[in-house]
N, C-alpha and C positions, 0 to 999 in steps of 0.2 A: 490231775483233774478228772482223768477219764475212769481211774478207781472210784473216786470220789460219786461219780455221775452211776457206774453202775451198781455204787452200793446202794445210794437212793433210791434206785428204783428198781433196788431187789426188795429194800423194804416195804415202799409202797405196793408193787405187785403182792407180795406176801401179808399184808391188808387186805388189800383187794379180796384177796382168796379165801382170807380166813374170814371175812363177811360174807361173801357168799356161801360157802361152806354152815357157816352156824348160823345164818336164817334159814335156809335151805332143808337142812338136816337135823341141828343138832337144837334151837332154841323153837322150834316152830312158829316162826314170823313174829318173836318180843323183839322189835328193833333197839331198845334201849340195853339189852340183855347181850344181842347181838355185837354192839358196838364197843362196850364194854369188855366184851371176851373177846375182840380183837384186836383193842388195843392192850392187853393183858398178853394176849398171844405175840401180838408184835416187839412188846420190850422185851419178853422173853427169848425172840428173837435175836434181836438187836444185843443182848448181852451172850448169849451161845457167840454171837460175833467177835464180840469185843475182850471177852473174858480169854480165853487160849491167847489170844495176841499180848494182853498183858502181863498172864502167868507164865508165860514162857518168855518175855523180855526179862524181866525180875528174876526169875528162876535161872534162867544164865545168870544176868549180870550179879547174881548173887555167887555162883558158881565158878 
């Protein structure tokens, strides 16, 4: 449960960041442009996550 809680809120932090960061810097203040590349940035996240944990179960158990 305690993986569970600090992956949460590695995701969320890494939201957090990436809205800050692209109102900030990179979209200058399009909040809708903003929101959108962060939640773009965040599943791209989320899948760098998830993806090695899958390919490498599979890739053994195939092995």
């Amino acid at each position: 449960m305690l993986f569970v809680a600090m992956l949460f809120m590695s995701i969320v932090t890494f939201f957090f960041l990436t809205i800050m960061v692209s109102y900030f810097f990179i979209l200058e203040r399009n909040v809708k442009k903003t929101i959108w590349t962060s939640l773009l940035m965040t599943f791209v996240f989320i899948l760098s996550l998830l993806i090695p944990q899958f390919s490498y179960q599979y890739l053994f158990y195939l092995f």
